[in-house]
Structure formats: structure tokens, C-alpha cells
C-alpha positions as CSV (number, residue, x, y, z in Angstrom):
1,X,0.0,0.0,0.0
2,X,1.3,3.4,-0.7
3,X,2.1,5.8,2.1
4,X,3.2,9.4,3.1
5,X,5.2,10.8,5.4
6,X,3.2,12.6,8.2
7,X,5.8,14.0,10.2
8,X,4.3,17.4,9.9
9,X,1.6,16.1,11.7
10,X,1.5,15.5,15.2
11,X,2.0,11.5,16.0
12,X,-1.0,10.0,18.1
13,X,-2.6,6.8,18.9
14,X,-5.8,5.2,17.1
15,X,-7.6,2.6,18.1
16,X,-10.7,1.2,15.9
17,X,-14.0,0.7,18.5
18,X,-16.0,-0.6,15.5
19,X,-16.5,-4.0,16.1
20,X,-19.5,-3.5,17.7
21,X,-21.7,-2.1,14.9
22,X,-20.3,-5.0,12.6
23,X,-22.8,-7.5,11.8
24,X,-20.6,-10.9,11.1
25,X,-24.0,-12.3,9.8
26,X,-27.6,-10.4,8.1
27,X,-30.7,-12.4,9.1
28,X,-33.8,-11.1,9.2
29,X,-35.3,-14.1,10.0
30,X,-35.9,-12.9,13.7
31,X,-39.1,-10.5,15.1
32,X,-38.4,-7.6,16.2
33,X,-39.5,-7.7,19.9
34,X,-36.6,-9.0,20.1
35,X,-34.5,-6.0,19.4
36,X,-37.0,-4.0,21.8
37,X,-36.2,-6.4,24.4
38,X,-32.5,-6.5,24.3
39,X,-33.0,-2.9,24.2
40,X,-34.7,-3.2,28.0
41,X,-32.3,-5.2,29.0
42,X,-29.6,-3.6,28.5
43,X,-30.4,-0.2,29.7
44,X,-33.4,-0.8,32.8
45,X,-29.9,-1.2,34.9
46,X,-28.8,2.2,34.4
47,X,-33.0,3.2,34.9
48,X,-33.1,1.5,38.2
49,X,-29.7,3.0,38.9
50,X,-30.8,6.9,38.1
51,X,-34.1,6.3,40.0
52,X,-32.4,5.2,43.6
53,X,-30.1,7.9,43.3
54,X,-33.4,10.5,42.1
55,X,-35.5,9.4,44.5
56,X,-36.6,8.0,48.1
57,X,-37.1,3.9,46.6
58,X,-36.6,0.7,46.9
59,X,-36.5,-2.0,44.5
60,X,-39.2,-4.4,44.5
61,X,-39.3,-7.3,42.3
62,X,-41.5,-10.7,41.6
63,X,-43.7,-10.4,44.1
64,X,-47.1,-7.7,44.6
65,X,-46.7,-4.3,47.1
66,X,-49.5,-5.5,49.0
67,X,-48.6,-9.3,49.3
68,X,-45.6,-8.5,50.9
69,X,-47.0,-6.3,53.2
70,X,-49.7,-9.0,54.3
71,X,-47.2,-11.3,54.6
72,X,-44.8,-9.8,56.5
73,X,-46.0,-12.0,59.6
74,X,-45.5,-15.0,58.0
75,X,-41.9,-14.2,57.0
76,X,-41.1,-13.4,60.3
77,X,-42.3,-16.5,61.5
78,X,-40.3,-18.2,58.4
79,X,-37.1,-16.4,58.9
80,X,-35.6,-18.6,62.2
81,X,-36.5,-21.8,60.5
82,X,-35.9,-21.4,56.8
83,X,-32.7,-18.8,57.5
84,X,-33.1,-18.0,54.0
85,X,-31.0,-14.8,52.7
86,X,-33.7,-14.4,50.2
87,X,-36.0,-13.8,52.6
88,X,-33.8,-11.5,54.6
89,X,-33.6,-9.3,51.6
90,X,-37.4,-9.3,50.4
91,X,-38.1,-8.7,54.6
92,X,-35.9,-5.3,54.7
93,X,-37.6,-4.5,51.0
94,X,-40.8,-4.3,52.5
95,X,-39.6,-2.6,55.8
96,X,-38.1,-0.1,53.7
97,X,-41.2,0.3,51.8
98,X,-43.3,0.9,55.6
99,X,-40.7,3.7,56.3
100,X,-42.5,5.6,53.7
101,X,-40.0,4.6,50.8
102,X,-41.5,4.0,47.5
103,X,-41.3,0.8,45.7
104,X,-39.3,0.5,42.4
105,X,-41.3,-2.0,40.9
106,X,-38.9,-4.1,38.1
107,X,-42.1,-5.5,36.2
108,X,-45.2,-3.2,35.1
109,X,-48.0,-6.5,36.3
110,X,-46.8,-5.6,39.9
111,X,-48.7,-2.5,39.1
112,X,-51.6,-1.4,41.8
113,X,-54.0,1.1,41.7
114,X,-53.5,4.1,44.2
115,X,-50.4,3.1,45.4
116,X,-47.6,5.8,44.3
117,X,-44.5,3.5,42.9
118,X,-41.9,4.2,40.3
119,X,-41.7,1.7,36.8
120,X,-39.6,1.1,34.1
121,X,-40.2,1.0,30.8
122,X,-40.0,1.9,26.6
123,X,-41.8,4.6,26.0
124,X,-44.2,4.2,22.8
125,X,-45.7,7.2,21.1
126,X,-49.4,6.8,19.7
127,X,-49.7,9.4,17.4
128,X,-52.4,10.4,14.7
129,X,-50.3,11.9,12.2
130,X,-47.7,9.4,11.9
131,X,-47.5,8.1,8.3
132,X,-48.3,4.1,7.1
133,X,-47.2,2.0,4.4
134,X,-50.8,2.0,3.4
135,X,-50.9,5.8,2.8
136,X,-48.8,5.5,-0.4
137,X,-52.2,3.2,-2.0
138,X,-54.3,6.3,-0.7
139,X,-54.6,8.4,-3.5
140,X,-57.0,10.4,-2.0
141,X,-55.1,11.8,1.3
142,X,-53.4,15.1,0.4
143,X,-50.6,15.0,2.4
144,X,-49.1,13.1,-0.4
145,X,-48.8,16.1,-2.5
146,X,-45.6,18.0,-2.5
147,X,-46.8,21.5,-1.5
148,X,-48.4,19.9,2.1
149,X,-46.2,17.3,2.5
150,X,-45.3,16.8,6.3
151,X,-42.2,17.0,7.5
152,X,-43.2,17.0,11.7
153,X,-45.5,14.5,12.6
154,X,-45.8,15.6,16.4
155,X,-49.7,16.7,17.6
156,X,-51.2,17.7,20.5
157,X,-53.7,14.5,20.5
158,X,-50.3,12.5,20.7
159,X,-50.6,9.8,23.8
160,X,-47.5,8.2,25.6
161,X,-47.6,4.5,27.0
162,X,-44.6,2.8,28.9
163,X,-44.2,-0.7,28.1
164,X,-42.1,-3.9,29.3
165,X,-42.1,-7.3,28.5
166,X,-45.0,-8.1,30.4
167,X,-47.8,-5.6,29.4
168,X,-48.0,-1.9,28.7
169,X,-50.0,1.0,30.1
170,X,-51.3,4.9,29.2
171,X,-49.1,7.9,30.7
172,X,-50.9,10.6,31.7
173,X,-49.4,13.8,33.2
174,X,-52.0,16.9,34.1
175,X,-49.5,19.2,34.7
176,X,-47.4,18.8,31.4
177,X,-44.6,17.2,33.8
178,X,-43.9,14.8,30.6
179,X,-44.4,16.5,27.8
180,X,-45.1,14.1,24.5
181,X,-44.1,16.5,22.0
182,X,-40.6,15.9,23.6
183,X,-40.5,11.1,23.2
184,X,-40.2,9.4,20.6
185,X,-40.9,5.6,20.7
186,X,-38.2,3.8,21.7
187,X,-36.9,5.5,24.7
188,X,-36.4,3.6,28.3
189,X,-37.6,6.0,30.6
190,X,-38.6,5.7,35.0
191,X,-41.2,7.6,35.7
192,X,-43.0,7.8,39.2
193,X,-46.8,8.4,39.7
194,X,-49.7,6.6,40.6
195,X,-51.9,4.0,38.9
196,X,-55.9,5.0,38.7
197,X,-58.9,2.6,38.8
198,X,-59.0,3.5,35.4
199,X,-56.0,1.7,34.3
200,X,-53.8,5.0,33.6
201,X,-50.6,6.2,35.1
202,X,-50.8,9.7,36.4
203,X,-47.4,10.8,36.3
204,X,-45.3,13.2,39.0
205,X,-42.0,12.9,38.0
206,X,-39.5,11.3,35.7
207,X,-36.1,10.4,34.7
208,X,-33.6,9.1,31.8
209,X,-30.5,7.2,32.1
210,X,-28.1,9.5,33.6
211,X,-25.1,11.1,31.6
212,X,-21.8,10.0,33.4
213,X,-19.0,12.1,34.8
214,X,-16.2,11.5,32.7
215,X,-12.4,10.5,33.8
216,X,-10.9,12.8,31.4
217,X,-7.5,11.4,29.8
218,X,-4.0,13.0,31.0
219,X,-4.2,15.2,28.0
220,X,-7.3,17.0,29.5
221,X,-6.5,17.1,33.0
222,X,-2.9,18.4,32.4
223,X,-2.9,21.6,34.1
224,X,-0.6,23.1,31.3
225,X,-3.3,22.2,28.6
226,X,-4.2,25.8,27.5
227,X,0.0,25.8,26.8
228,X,-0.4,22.6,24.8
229,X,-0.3,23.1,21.0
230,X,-3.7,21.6,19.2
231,X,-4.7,18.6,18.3
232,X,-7.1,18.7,15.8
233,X,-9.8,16.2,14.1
234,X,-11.5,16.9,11.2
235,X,-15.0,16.9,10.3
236,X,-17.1,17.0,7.1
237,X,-20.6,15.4,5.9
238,X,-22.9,15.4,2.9
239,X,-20.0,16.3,0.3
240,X,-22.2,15.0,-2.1
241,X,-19.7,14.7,-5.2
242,X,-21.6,14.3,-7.9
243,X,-24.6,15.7,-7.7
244,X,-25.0,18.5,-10.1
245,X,-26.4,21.2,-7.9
246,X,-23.3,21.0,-5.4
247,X,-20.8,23.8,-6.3
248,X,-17.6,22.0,-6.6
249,X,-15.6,25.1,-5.5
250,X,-15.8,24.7,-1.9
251,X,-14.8,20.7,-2.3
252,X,-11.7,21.9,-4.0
253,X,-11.2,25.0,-1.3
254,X,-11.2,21.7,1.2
255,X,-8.6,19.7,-0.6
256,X,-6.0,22.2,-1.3
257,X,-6.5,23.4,2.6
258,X,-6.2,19.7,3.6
259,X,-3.5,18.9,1.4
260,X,-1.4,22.6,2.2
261,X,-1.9,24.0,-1.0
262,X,-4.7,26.7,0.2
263,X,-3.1,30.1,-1.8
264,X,-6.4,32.2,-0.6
265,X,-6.0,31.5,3.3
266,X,-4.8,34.9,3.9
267,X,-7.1,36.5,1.5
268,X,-10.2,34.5,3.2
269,X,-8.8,35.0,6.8
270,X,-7.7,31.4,7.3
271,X,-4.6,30.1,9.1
272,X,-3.6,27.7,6.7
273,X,-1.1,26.3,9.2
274,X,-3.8,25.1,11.6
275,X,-3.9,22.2,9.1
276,X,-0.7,20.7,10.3
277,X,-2.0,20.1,12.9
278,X,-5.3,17.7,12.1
279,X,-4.4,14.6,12.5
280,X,-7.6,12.6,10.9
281,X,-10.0,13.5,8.8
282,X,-13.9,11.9,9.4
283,X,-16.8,12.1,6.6
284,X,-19.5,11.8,8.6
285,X,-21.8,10.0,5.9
286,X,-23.5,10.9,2.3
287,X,-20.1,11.3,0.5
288,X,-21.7,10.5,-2.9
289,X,-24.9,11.6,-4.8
290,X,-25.7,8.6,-6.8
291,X,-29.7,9.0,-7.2
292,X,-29.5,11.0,-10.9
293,X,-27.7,7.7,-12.4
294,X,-31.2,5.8,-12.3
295,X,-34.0,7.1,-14.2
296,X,-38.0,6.1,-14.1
297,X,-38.5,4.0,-17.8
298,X,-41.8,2.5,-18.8
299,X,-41.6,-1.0,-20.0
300,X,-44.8,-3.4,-21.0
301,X,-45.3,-4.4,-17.0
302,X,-45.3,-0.8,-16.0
303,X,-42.4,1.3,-14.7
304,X,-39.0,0.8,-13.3
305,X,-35.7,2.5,-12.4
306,X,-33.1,1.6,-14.9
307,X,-29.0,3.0,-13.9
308,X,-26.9,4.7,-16.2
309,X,-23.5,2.8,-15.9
310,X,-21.6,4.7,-17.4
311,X,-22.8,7.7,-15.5
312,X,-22.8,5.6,-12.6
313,X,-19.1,4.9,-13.5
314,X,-18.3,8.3,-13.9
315,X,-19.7,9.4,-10.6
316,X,-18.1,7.1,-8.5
317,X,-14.7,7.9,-10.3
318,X,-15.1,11.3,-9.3
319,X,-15.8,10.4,-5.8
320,X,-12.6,8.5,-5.8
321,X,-10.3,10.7,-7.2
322,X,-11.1,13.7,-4.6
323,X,-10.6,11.0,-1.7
324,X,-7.4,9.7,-2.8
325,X,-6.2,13.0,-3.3
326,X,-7.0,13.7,0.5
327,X,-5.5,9.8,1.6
328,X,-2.5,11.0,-0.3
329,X,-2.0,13.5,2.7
330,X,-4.0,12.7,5.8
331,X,-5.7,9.6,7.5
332,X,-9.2,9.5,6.1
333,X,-12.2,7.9,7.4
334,X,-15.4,7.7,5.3
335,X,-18.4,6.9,7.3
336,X,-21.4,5.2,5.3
337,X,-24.7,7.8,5.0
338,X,-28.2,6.9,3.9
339,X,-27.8,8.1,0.8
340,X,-24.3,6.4,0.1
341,X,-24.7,2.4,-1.5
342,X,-25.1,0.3,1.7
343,X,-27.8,-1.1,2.6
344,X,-30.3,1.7,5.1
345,X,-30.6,-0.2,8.4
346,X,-28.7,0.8,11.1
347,X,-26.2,-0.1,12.0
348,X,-24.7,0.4,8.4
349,X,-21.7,-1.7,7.4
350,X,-18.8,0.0,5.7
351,X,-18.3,0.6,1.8
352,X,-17.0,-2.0,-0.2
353,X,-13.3,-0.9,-0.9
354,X,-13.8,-2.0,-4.5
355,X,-15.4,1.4,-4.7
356,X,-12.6,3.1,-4.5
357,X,-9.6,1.7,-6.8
358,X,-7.5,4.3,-6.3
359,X,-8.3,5.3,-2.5
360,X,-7.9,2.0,-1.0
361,X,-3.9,2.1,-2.0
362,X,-3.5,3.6,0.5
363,X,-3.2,2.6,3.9
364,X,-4.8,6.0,5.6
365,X,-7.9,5.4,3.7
366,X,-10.7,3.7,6.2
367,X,-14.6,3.1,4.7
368,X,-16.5,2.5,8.6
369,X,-19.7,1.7,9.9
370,X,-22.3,3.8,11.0
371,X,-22.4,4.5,13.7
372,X,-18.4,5.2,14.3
373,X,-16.7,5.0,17.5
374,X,-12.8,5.1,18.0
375,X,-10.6,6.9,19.8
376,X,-7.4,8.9,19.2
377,X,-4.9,9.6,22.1
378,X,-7.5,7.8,24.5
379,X,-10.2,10.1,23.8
380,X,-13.1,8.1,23.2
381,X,-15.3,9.3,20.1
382,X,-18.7,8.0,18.7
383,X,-20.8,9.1,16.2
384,X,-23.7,8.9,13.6
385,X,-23.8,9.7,9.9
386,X,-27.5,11.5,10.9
387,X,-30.3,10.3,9.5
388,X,-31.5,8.7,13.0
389,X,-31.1,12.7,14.1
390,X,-33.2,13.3,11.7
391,X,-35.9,10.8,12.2
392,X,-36.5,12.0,16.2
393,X,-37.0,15.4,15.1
394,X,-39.7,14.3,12.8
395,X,-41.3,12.7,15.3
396,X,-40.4,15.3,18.3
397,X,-41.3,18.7,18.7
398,X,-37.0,19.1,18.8
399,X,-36.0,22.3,16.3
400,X,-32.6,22.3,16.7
401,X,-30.6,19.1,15.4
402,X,-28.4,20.1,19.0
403,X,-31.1,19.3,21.3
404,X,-32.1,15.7,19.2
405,X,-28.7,15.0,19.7
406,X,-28.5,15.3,23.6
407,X,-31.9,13.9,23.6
408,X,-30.2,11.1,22.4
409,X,-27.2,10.9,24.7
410,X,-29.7,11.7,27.6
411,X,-31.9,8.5,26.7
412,X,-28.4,6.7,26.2
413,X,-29.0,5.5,22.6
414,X,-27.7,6.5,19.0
415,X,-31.1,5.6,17.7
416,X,-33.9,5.7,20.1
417,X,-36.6,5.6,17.5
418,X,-35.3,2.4,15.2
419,X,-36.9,-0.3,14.8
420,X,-40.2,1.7,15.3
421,X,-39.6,4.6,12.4
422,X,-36.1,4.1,11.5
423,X,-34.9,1.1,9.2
424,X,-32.4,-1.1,11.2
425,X,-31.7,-5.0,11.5
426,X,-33.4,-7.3,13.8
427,X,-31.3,-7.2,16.3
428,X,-31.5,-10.2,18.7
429,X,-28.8,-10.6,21.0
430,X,-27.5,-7.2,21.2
431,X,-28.6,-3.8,21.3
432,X,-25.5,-2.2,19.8
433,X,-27.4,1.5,19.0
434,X,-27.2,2.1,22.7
435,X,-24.9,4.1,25.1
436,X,-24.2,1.1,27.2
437,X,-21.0,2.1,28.0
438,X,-19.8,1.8,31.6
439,X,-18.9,5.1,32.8
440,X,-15.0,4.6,32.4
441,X,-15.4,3.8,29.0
442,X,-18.1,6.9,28.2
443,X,-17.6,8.9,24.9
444,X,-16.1,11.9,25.5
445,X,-17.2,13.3,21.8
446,X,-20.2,12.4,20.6
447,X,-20.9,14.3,16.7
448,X,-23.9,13.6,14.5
449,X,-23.3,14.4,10.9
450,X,-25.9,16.1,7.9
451,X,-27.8,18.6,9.9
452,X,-29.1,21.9,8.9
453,X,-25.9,23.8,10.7
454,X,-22.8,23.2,13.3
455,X,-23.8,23.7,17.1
456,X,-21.9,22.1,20.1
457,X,-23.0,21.6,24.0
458,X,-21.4,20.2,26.7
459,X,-23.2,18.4,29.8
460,X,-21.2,19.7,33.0
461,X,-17.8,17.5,33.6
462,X,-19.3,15.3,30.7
463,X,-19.2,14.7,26.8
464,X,-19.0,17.0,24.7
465,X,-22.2,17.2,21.2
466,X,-21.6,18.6,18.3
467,X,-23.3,18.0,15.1
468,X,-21.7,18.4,11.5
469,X,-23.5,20.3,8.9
470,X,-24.0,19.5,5.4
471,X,-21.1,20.5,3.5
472,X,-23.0,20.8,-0.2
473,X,-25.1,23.4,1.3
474,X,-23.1,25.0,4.3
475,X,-19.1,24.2,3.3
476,X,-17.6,24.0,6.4
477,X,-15.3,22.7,8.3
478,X,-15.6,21.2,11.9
479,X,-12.2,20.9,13.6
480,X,-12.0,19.4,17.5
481,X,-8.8,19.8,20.1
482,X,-8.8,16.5,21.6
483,X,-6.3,18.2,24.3
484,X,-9.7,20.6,25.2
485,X,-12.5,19.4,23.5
486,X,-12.7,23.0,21.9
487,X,-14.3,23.4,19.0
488,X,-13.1,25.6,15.6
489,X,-14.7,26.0,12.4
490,X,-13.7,27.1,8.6
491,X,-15.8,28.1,6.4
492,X,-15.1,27.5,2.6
493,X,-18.2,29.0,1.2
């Protein structure tokens, strides 16, 4: 493989965290409850976890509130002669639960009317506007035409349940405490109330999995960091080469600043030597615009999209060139998008390297998954390509593609709304989408790429959120210090 010399770069270390997000096997022979259930699994621990350290509980599992309490005499006359640690443990569960603590219950059939308690569960969203598979026969609904076509799908008759793997029941909160318009399906979520007669749970209070407080690596912590020189990491999304409404100007403004051959820095206000210093360079998704090499023809069974190969071949030529120009210079990592050709579902598998004759020479040329996770200098980095961004704000009442985004660090998963509205595999063993991580091992960069424009948060002595815009229609470029997590941006529009 060919090979540059990078010693105007700074060295650092990189370590691949994909594994995870690659399926070894595609069967979609399984239901989907099952990926809803791993889901629970894997995430009521940190639920449970957040809710004894939110509120005045106590966990209470397998057994009914009231039971216990009505059979707290027989225990006691139980305990000498059975001397059962069990029963030790269930017996100071339901004394903690007569000193006024509140029972956590683990399974929603423990439920009991009038009897305040806290339960665990997906949230799913019943909602009127939300589109079918049938609605494409329905000639007759005009949402279908382009000038009304939806984009939000959010209402105010929109209803939340909670559901586990036993049963599922109605939220209800008077006072707006838990507000739809801000859940999407998919989202493990405690919430405390009380059940009604009715069968409804009046809520008074919630909580998500908590964000964790981050062990920040030596190069953070270093109290001469400010005095450190930068470490920067690239990122772009939606280049879009191809596509003949992308002005290719700003893609070759990127290049020659990438590769140091940017003669308009000064006159643009651009330090052209900040790009010594970034180390790796991240597409974050929909490098390629491949949808005007198939065209609608009408044959004798009806119609059908037939591709243009050799403007297929063209295309994807193009798309090469301009990324082994950059591999030639700096380490490259080209995240699949929904709009790249891989297959939709998350998690999406990497491009086939035969796309890219002249790229994959080189040994600084990565296709990845999406999502991406890896880390560089032991700071731990994960993100999306942003299309499962984009599906919670069309089913959220979220405007800024910032707030989705910690939404979805919040609720601890990359895509909180798949399998319900967003295409992904039947997962059945795994629930690799979500923010599992023990707290050691947190992200401490978490980007989402193809939104509308670049914004950043970070949670207090935790990750830091930033989200990539679309570089065919806003061409800029989003660098991060990995020795501060600050953020710089270049604009080549």
C-alpha cells in the first residue's frame, strides 16, 4: 500500500472501536421484539440506577406491594426456620417500603392502583399523524402532495404509553410534567406516579439514564493544557460529489487546505497552518450523490428505475479521485450515510473498498460503519452519519438538530426511534445502538453528521455534542482539540 510521510503532523494513537456495529452475519429471520427487548435489558440497569439515586425507593421485584406487606408476619415467623438470605432481603424491601420509601417495581404487572410507585419501561408514542405504508395506496389523502407534504409528525392528541415485556400502560401527566411532543418511541424511561382505577398512570415525576461524569485522559487534566499546542480532528458530511447542484468550489477549497496547497487563506482570513496540525480526517456520511444515475423508464409491465452505468461509472470515479487526493496527505475515514450504496438499516456496514480503486492504496484510507466509534490519544469518540437525528426530530417537537442530539445521549442511545420509524436489523442478541457504556469507558465526543448547521453543547464534567452540517449546502469545516475538547470551524463558502 502506498504511504506518506506525516511527520508534519503531530504522531497520536488510534484505536478502531467498530467491532460492535459489525454484523458478522444479516438475518432477518428474527421479530423484532426481540431487538425492543434487548434494548430493555440492557439499559433498565442504568434506569433503576438513576431512579435510587433521584428518589426515596426501593426496588421491589416478583412479588405484589401488598402481598408483601400481608405477609410480613409469616416471614417473620419463616425467617428462624428457613434462615433464607432471600427472605432476609425481600423482609428489609418491605420494611423499607413501611418507612415511607417508594417501591421500584422491576415489572409493570406488579402495578396497583393508588399506590404511588416508580416503573420502568419503553416509551411508545401513539400518534395520529404518523405516516403508514398504506398511505402511499391512498390516493386520496393530500398530504401526499408536495406542497403539504409533512415533514413533523408531532400533535397535541399525541398519547404516551410505557411498556415492558409483560404488558404496557397509558401515561398521563395533568400538569405537562412529561411533555409528548418531547419522546419518541423507543426510549427507556422511569417515571414515578400513581396508577388510577382507570388503568392509567398519572405521572409526577421522571427520569432518563443518567449522563456519566467523565475521567478525562492525561491530556485534559494536564494543568498546562491551555499551553499545549492543538490537536485537531477533522469533520465534514454530505460532500455529495456528484450531484449536479453542489458547487464544486468549496470541495476543492477543502482539498488544497487539507493537502497545504490553500493560496487564498490569507485573503479569506484562514490560518492555513492550523492544518498541520489535524491529524484525521472523518466524513461523517453521504459522500456520494448517486440518485441521478437511475431514471424512471416505462416497460410493457409498468415502470422501473433503470441505472446509467456509465454515469454511474463516472460518478463514483469522481468520488474517488477527490478522496485519494486527501489519503495521499492525511488519514481518512469515510463513514457510510443513507444516501451512500449500503444497505439503510442501522447499523450500516462500511463501503465495499472495490469502490474506491485508487483510495484504498493507501493505507490512511478507512470506509467504517455507521455509527463510528474510535478513539485517538485515548479520547473516546462516537458518532452517527444523521439520518437517526433526523428521524426524532420528525417525530419530536426538537427544532434544533443540538437538542435531538443530547436527547439522544440523555436516553443513552444512538437511535432511540429504530426499529419503530427508522430502518435497522433485527437485532436479537445485542442492542449495539445504545450508550451502554460503563462510565469509564463513556464517549467523551459524541458528533452527528448532515444537519441543517454546526452547534456544540457540553453536559457539566461530561461529553461534549456537536453536530456536522452539510457541507454541499453550508461548506464548512468542523475541527475538535482533543487536548480541550474545543471546537473551531472554517468556512469555505
Amino acid at each position: 500500500m502506498k504511504n506518506r510521510d506525516f511527520n508534519i503532523r503531530p504522531n497520536v494513537s488510534y484505536t478502531d472501536g467498530c467491532d460492535r456495529f459489525k454484523c458478522i452475519k444479516y438475518s432477518f429471520g428474527h421479530q423484532y421484539c426481540h431487538t425492543c427487548f434487548v434494548k430493555f435489558v440492557k439499559l433498565q440497569p442504568l434506569l433503576v440506577k438513576a431512579s435510587l439515586r433521584k428518589w426515596r425507593c426501593v426496588a421491589v421485584s416478583e412479588t405484589g406491594i401488598s402481598d408483601n406487606i400481608s405477609n410480613m408476619h409469616s416471614i417473620d415467623n419463616n425467617e428462624n426456620k428457613e434462615g433464607n438470605r432471600d427472605i432476609m432481603k425481600r423482609k428489609n424491601s418491605i420494611e423499607d417500603i413501611k418507612k415511607n420509601k417508594i417501591p421500584l417495581l422491576l415489572s409493570l404487572k406488579e402495578l396497583e392502583s393508588d399506590v404511588e410507585c416508580i416503573i420502568i419501561g419503553l416509551i411508545y408514542k401513539e400518534m395520529k399523524l404518523r405516516p403508514t405504508v398504506l398511505d402511499e395506496y391512498l390516493q386520496d389523502i393530500d398530504v401526499k402532495t408536495s406542497e403539504n407534504k409533512i415533514t413533523n409528525f408531532c400533535s397535541s392528541t399525541d398519547k404516551l404509553y410505557i411498556e415492558d415485556t409483560s404488558s404496557r400502560i397509558c401515561l398521563s401527566s395533568p400538569d405537562n410534567i412529561l411533555d409528548s411532543s418531547k419522546y419518541v418511541s423507543g426510549t427507556m424511561i422511569a417515571v414515578k406516579g400513581v396508577q388510577t382505577d382507570s388503568g392509567i398512570f398519572i405521572v409526577n415525576d421522571y427520569c432518563l439514564p443518567e449522563v456519566p461524569i467523565l475521567q478525562v485522559p492525561c491530556d485534559l487534566s494536564d494543568n498546562n493544557s491551555s499551553e499545549l499546542l492543538p490537536i485537531y480532528i477533522g469533520f465534514v458530511s454530505g460532500l455529495n460529489i456528484g450531484d449536479p447542484r453542489t458547487d464544486p468550489l468549496p470541495l476543492q477549497l477543502l482539498r488544497d487546505f487539507i493537502t497545504g496547497q490553500f493560496i487564498k487563506a490569507e485573503s479569506m482570513g484562514i490560518n492555513k497552518d492550523i492544518a498541520s496540525r489535524i491529524v484525521r480526517l472523518i466524513i461523517a456520511g453521504n459522500t456520494m450523490s448517486l440518485l441521478d444515475t437511475a431514471k424512471e423508464m416505462q416497460t410493457s409491465t409498468g415502470s422501473k428505475l433503470v441505472v446509467d452505468k456509465d454515469s454511474l461509472n463516472y460518478q463514483i470515479c469522481e468520488v474517488d479521485t477527490y478522496l485519494a487526493q486527501l489519503a495521499s496527505v492525511i488519514n481518512v475515514d469515510i463513514m457510510s450515510g443513507p444516501q451512500d450504496p449500503v444497505p439503510i438499516s442501522m447499523p450500516q456496514p462500511q463501503m465495499y473498498l472495490s469502490l474506491f480503486p485508487n483510495s484504498k492504496d493507501y493505507d490512511t484510507f478507512r470506509p467504517t460503519t455507521n455509527p463510528y466509534s474510535f478513539s485517538i490519544n485515548n479520547v473516546r469518540i462516537i458518532g452517527v452519519s444523521g439520518h437517526s437525528i433526523d428521524d426524532v426530530m420528525a417525530y419530536s417537537s426538537y427544532k434544533e438538530p443540538i437538542d435531538a442530539l443530547k436527547y439522544c445521549v440523555e436516553s443513552r442511545s444512538l437511535a432511540p426511534t429504530a426499529p419503530d420509524t427508522l430502518p435497522c436489523y433485527p437485532l436479537f442478541d445485542d442492542d449495539v445502538l445504545s450508550l451502554d457504556y460503563p462510565d469509564d469507558q463513556f464517549p467523551h465526543l459524541i458528533f452527528a453528521g448532515n444537519q441543517s448547521k454546526f452547534q456544540s453543547f457540553r453536559f457539566p464534567n461530561g461529553p461534549l455534542c456537536i453536530t456536522i452540517p452539510k457541507f454541499s449546502e453550508i461548506a464548512t469545516l468542523v475541527l475538535v482539540d482533543i487536548n480541550s475538547l474545543k471546537t473551531k470551524t472554517i468556512n469555505f463558502g
